[in-house]
C-alpha positions, 0 to 999 in steps of 0.5 A, a space after each residue: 155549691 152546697 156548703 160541706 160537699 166535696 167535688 167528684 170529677 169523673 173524667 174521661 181520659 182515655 183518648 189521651 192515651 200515653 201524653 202528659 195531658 192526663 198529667 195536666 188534666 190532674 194538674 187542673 182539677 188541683 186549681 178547681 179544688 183550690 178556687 173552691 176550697 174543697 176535696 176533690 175527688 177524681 175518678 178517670 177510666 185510664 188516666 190518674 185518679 186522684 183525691 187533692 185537699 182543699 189547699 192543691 195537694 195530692 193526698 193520694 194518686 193511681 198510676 196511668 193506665 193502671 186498674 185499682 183501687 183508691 180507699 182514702 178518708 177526706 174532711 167535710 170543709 164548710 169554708 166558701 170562697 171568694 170565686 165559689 161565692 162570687 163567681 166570675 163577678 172579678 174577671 167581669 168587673 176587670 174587665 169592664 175597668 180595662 174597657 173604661 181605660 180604654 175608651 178614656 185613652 182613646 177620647 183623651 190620649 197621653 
């Protein structure tokens, strides 16, 4: 990711139709701009568009299922974050740990 790029996410929630699953999908996309420190922008056919900051909050949000307009201004962020750096490099490494643990206990039980 390029340092100073927000996140535009142009989803498809059409097929949801009136479920809570666009309501999830906009609470996923508020995670993505937390790991990644960045505005999220998000753009949805029928589900709810959104513009989250870089700390999950919604800065502004459209209804479901209804046709408009979003004219919001959001700040250019420079900040990298441990998992927009490293990526899935923790989880692998974890792991690999509970693996090692594993195999230990197996040869060498309690």
């Amino acid at each position: 990711m390029k340092p100073y790029s927000p996140v535009l996410l142009d989803v498809n929630d059409g097929w949801f139709g009136n479920s809570a699953a666009p309501f999830q999908h906009l609470n996923m996309a508020r995670f993505r701009a937390i790991e990644n420190h960045r505005y999220l922008l998000r753009a949805a056919n029928s589900g709810i568009s959104a513009i989250i900051d870089p700390y999950g909050r919604i800065r502004q949000k459209t209804p479901l299922n209804v046709r408009t307009v979003v004219d919001s201004t959001f700040e250019w962020e420079d900040k990298l974050t441990p998992y927009t750096r490293y990526g899935d490099v923790f989880a692998w490494a974890c792991l690999g740990v509970t693996l090692l643990s594993t195999g230990f206990l197996v040869r060498y039980p309690l």
